[in-house]
C-alpha positions as CSV (number, residue, x, y, z in Angstrom):
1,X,0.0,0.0,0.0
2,X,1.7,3.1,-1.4
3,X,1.7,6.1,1.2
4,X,-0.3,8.2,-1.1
5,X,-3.0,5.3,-0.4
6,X,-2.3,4.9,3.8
7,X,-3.5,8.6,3.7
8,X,-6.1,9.0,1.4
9,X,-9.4,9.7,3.2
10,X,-12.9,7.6,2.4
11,X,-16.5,8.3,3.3
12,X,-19.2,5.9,2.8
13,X,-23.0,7.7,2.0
14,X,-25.6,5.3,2.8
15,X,-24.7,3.1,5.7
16,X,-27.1,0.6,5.4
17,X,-26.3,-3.7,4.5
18,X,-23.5,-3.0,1.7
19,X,-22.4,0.2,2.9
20,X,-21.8,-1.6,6.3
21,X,-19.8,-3.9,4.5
22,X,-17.4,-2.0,2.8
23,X,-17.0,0.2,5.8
24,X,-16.2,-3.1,7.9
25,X,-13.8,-4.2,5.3
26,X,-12.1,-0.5,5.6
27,X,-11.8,-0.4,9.2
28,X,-10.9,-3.6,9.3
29,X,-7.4,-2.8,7.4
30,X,-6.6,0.3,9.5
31,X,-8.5,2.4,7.0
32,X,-11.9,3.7,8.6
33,X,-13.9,5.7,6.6
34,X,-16.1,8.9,7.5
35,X,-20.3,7.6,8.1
36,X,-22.8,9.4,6.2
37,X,-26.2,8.4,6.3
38,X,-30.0,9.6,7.1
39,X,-30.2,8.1,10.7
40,X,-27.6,8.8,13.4
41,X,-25.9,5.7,15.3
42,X,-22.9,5.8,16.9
43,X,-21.4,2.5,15.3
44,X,-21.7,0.0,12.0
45,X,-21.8,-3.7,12.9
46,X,-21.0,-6.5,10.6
47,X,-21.4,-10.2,11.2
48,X,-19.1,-12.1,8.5
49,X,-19.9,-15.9,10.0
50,X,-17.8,-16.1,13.3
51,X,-16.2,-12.9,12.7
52,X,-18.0,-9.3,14.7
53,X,-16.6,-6.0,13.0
54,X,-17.9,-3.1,15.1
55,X,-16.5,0.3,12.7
56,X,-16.8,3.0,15.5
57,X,-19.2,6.1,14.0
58,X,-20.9,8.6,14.5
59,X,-22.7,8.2,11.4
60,X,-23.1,12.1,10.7
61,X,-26.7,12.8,9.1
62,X,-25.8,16.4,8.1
63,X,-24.0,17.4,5.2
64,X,-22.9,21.1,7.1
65,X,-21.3,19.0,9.5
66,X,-18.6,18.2,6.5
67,X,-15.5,20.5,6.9
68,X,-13.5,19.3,3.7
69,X,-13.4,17.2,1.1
70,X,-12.3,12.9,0.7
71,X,-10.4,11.3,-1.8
72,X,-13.0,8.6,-2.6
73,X,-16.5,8.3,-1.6
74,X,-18.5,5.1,-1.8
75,X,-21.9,6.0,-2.2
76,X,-24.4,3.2,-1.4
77,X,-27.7,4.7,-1.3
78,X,-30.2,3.1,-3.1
79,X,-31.0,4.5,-6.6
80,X,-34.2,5.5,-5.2
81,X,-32.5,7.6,-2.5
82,X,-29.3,9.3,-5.1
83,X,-31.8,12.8,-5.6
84,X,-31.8,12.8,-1.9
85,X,-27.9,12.0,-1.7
86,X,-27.0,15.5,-3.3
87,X,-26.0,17.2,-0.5
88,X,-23.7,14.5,0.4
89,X,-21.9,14.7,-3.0
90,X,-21.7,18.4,-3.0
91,X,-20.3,18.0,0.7
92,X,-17.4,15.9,0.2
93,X,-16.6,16.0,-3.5
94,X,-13.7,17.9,-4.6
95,X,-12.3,17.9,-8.6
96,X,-10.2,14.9,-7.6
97,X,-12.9,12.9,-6.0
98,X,-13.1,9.4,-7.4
99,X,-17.5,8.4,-6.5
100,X,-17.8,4.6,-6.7
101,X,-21.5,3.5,-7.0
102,X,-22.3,0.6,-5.3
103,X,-25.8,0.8,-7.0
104,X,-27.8,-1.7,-8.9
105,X,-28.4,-1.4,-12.5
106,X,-26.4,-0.1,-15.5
107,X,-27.5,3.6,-15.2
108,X,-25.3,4.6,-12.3
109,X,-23.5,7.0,-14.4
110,X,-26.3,8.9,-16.0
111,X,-28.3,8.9,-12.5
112,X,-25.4,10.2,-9.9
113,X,-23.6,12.7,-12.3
114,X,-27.4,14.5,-12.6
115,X,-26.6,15.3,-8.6
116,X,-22.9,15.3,-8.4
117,X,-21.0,18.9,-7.8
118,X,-20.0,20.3,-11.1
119,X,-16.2,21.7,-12.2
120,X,-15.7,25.5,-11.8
121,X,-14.2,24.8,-15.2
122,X,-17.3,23.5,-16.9
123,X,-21.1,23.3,-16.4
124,X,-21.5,20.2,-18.4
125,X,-18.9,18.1,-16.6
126,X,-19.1,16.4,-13.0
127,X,-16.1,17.8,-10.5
128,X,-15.8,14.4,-9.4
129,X,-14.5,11.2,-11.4
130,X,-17.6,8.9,-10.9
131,X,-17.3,4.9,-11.9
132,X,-20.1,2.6,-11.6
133,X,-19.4,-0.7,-9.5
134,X,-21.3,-4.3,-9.7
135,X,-21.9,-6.0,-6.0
136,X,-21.5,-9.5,-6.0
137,X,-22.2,-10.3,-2.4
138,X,-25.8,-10.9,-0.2
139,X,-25.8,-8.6,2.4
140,X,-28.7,-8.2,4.8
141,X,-29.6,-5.6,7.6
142,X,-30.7,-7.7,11.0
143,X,-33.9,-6.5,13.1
144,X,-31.2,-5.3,15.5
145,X,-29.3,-3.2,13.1
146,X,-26.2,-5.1,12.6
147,X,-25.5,-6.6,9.3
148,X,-25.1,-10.0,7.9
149,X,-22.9,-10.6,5.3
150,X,-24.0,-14.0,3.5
151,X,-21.2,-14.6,1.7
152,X,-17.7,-13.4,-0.2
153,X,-17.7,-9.6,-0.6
154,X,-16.6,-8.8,-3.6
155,X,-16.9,-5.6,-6.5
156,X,-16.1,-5.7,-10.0
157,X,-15.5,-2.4,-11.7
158,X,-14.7,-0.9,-15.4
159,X,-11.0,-0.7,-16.1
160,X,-10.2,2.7,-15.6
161,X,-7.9,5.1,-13.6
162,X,-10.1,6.2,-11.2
163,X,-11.6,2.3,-10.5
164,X,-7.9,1.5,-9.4
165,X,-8.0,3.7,-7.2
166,X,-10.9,2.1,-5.4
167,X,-9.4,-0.9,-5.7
168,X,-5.8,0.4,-4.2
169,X,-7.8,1.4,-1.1
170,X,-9.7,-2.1,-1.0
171,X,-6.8,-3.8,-1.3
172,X,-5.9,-6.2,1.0
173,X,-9.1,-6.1,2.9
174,X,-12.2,-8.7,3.3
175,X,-13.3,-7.2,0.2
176,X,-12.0,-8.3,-3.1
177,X,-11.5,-6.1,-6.2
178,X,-12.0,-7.6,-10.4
179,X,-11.1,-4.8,-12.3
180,X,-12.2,-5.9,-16.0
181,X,-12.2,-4.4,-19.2
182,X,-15.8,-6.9,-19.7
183,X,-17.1,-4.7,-17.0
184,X,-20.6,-4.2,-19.2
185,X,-21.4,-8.1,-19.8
186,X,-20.8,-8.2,-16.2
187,X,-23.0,-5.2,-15.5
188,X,-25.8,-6.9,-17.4
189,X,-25.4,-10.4,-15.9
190,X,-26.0,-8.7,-12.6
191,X,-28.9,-6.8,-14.2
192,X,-30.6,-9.9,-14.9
193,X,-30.1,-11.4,-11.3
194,X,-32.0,-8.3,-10.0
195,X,-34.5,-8.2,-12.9
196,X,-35.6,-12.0,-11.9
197,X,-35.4,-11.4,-8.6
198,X,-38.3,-8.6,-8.8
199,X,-40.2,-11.7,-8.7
200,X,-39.5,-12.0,-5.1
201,X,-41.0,-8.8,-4.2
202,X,-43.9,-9.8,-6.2
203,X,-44.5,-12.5,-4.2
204,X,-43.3,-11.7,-1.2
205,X,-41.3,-14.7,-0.7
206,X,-37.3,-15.3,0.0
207,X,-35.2,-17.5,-2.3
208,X,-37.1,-20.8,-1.8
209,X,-39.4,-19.8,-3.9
210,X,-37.5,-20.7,-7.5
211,X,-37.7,-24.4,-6.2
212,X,-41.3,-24.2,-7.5
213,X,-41.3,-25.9,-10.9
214,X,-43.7,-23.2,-11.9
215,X,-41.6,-20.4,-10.4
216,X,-38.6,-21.7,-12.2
217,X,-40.3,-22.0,-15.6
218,X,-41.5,-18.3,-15.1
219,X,-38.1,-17.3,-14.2
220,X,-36.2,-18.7,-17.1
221,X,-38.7,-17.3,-19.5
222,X,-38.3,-13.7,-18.4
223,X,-34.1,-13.9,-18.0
224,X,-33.8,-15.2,-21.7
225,X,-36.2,-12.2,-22.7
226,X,-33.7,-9.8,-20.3
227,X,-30.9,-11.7,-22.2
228,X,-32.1,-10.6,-25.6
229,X,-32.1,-7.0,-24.6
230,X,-28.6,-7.8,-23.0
231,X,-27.1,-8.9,-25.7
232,X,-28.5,-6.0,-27.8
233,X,-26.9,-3.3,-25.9
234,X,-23.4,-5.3,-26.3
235,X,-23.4,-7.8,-23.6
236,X,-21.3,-11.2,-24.4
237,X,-24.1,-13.4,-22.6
238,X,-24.5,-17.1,-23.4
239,X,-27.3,-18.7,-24.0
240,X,-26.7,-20.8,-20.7
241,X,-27.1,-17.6,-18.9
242,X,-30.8,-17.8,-18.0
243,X,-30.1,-21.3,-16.2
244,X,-26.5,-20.4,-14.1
245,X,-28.6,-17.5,-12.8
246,X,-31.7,-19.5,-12.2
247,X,-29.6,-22.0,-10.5
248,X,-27.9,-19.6,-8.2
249,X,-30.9,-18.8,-6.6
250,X,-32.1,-22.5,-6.4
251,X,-28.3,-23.1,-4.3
252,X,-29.0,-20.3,-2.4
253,X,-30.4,-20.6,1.2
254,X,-34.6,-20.8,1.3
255,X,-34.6,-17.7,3.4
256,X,-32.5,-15.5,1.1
257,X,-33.9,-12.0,0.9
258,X,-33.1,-9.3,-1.9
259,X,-33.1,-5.5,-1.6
260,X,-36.0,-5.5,-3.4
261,X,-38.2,-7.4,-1.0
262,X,-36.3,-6.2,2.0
263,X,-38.3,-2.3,0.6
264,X,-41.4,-4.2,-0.2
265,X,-41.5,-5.6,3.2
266,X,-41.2,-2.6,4.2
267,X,-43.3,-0.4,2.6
268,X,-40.3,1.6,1.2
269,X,-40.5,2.8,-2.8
270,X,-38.6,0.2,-5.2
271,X,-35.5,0.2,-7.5
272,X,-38.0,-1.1,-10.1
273,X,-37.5,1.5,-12.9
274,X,-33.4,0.6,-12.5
275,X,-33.5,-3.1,-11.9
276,X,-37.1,-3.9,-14.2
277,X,-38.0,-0.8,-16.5
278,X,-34.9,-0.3,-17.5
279,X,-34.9,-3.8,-19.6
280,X,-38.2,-2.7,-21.2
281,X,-36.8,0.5,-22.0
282,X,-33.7,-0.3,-24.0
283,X,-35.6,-3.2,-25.4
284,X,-38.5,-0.8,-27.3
285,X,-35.2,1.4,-28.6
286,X,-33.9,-2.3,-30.3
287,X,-37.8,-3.3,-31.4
288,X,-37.2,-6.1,-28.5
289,X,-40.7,-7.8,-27.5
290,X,-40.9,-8.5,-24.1
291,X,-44.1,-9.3,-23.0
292,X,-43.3,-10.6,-19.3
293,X,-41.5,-7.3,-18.8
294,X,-44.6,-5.9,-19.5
295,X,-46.6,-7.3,-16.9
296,X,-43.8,-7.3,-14.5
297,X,-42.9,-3.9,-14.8
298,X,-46.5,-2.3,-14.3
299,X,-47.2,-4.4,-11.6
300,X,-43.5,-3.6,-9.5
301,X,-44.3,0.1,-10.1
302,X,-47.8,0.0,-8.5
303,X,-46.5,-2.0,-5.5
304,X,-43.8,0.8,-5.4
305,X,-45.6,3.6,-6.0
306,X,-49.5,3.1,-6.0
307,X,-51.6,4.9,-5.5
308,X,-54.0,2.8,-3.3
């Protein structure tokens, strides 16, 4: 770890299950990031199987209690919550700060740079170097706050400057790095574990479910209609893609949750135009049918949004 890396300074926006996690793995190398959320608490707690990480806080919950800008800034908020995140970004971003978005979909760039600080140089360009980030791991917030990580933390990003930087600062820590030039199959492969996975919040029911013959018919149908759409925007997807992501969930533990039904439960507005719409979107630019999208989506948006 280069001493330019020992001293660069890290702040996480949106402390919640993979915020938690990358600030664990931070702290847990000696490099303990500043705590910005909504709610204040005076710690972070992550439980990674036998292991406890408490990352000492206070998680601050104003913005004009910033005093200076960080290096890098992980922002985890949902998409949902990035409009609301502004004040964070203006806050800590200087012209050198590198934003990693540990966001879901493939529109993280578009969505945070609308709300990232501008250069005094240029109106049209973001002051801070934003790269989007695919999360690999299950993470889930416990009724008693603390955080459960459910398996090997791990990000991948696009090969660029600014990503290697992330991955300088991650280095070494309980959460791995793949920096890859293929970061946009990768991108939509994840895209299409969240798109199917709407399904949950649907139903209200944890990872179990896909066991269901019925279920898992359902499921395949709709991923090789997400895959057409993937592979239309550029992704290198195979046709066996549909069943390794079907299986996944089928290996997973019957209680796995998802973001997505973790907000449904709780009566929170859903990621469904970023994880769902967006597949019907990009599909009507390529003359795609998708006719489960089109049920899918309506339905995710009224649960999200209503009204009744």
């Amino acid at each position: 770890m280069s001493t330019a890396t020992d001293a660069a300074t890290v702040a996480i926006v949106g402390p919640g299950a993979i915020g938690t996690t990358v600030a664990a793995a931070l702290h847990q190398a000696g490099r303990t990031p500043l705590l910005c959320g909504r709610t204040p608490r005076s710690e972070l707690i992550l439980e990674d199987g036998e292991r406890r990480i408490t990352v000492p806080g206070p998680v601050r919950n104003d913005p004009g209690q910033i005093d200076g800008t960080v290096d890098i800034v992980f922002l985890a908020v949902k998409a949902t919550q990035t409009e609301a995140a502004a004040g964070w970004l203006a806050a800590l971003c200087g012209p050198d700060t590198v934003v990693c978005v540990l966001q879901n979909g493939v529109e993280q760039m578009e969505q945070v740079a609308r709300h990232a600080p501008k250069s005094p140089n240029t109106s049209n360009s973001p002051g801070a170097r934003i790269i989007p980030a695919v999360v690999w791991f299950p993470a889930q917030g416990q009724p008693d706050g603390s955080v459960r990580l459910r398996g090997e933390a791990r990000l991948s990003l696009p090969d660029t400057q600014a990503a290697h930087v992330v991955a300088e600062a991650l280095r070494g820590t309980l959460c791995a790095v793949d920096v890859t030039a293929n970061f946009q199959t990768l991108a939509w492969r994840k895209l299409l574990q969240n798109a199917v996975a709407g399904l949950m919040a649907l139903t209200h029911r944890r990872a179990g479910m896909f066991a269901r013959p019925d279920i898992a018919t359902l499921a395949i149908a709709y991923l090789q209609e997400c895959l057409a759409v993937a592979r239309a925007e550029g992704a290198q997807l195979g046709d066996e893609t549909p069943e390794e992501i079907l299986a996944k969930f089928q290996a997973a533990p019957a209680d796995m949750g998802t973001s997505i039904l973790a907000d449904r439960q709780a009566g929170r507005p859903l990621e469904w135009d970023i994880r769902n719409g967006v597949i019907a979107r990009r599909a009507r630019a390529h003359g795609i049918a998708t006719p489960i999208s089109d049920i899918v989506v309506p339905l995710l948006a009224a649960a999200s949004d209503g009204p009744g």
